[in-house]
C-alpha positions, 0 to 999 in steps of 0.5 A: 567022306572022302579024305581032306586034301582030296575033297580039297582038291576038287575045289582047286582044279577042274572037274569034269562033273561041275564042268557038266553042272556050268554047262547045263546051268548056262544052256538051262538058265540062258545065262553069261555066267554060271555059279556051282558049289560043290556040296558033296566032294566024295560023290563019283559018277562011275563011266558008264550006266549012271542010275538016278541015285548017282545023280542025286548023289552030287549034292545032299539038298534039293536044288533049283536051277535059279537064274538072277541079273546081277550089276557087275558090281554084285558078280565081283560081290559074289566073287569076293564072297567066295575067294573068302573060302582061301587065305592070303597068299603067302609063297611056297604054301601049296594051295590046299594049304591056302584054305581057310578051313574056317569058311564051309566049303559049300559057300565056295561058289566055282563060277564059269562064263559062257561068253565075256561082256563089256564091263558096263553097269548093265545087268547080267544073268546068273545062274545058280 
């Protein structure tokens, strides 16, 4: 297991490796919009050869590439679902002290668009 505020971290910054993950749920699924948890935050993929077990390291569970049209409503559902995973904002509070470590990190879904459309009720592919 990797240490708490590092594990914390990833979920705050860009990764390089969920970037990877986005980018091919959004080119897999020919989706507008991506959402990628990170399930195992101690997985690294070192530079260089990268063997199958690597890669399967990244997440604990199978998974399958899942792609759903959602109203715009039900993106900002699912967005407001995840924001759940921080507490208020209070000033001065870093931002892993900002999480609320009552909500498992693994419902914490990161969300990437690959390109905007306008905010009409018309259904959007998402992939997860």
């Amino acid at each position: 297991m990797c240490p708490r505020t590092h594990c914390h971290r990833l979920r705050l910054r860009d990764n390089a490796l969920l970037d990877l993950i986005q980018r091919v749920q959004l080119e897999a699924g020919h989706a507008d919009v991506s959402m990628v948890a990170s399930f195992n935050l101690a997985a690294r993929v070192p530079q260089g050869h990268v063997t199958v077990r690597e890669v399967y390291g990244l997440y604990y569970y199978e998974n399958t590439l899942v792609v759903v049209e959602l109203t715009g409503r039900q993106l900002k559902d699912a967005l407001e679902h995840s924001a759940r995973y921080f507490l208020p904002y209070e000033p001065g509070r870093t931002p892993a002290e900002l999480i609320d470590n009552k909500i498992p990190g693994y419902n914490f879904d990161m969300p990437k668009a690959c390109r905007t459309k306008s905010t009409s009720p018309t259904p959007t592919a998402i992939a997860s």
